[in-house]
N, C-alpha and C positions, 0 to 999 in steps of 0.2 A: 849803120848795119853791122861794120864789123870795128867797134870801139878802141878793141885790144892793138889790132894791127892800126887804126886810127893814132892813136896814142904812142904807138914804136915810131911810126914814121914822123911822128912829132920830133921825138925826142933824138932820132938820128937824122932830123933833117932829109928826111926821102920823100920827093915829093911824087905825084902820081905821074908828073913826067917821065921822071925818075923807072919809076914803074913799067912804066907803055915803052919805054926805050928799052930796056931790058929785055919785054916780052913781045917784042917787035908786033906790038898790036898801037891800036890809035889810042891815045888819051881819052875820047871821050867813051872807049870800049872801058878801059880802068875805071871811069868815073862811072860807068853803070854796074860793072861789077861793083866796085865800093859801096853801092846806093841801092845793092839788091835788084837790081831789073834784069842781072842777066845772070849768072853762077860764074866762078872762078872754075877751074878743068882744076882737076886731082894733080896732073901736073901744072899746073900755073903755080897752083897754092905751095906745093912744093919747091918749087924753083923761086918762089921769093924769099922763101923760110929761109932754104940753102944761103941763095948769095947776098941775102943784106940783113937777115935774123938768124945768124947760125945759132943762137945761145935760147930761141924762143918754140918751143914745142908749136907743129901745125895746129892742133886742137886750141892752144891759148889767142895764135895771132888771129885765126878763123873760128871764134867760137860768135856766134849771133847773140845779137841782143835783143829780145824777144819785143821790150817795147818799141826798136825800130820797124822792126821785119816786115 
């Protein structure tokens, strides 16, 4: 669903653990937001951008890919 931020956390090694611990939410809430069944909150998206993509625009790491969606 969302490739770009797929592909950061590759490449920095973040894994959706990672993620769910940060936003003191479950893993498998992160795994539905990543897979589109449920939306990221404006501040979610924000607050991952901040502290583990400071250098990647919101629009790039959350842009959809329209063949997943």
């Amino acid at each position: 669903m969302f490739p770009n931020l797929e592909a950061e956390m590759a490449r920095k090694r973040i894994t959706k653990g990672d993620i769910s611990k940060f936003l003191g939410v479950r893993y498998a809430t992160v795994i539905d937001k990543t897979k589109g069944k449920s939306r990221f909150t404006i501040d979610e998206a924000l607050k991952i951008k901040t502290h583990f993509f400071p250098n990647c625009s919101v629009e790039y790491l959350f842009e959809i890919n329209e063949h997943t969606a």
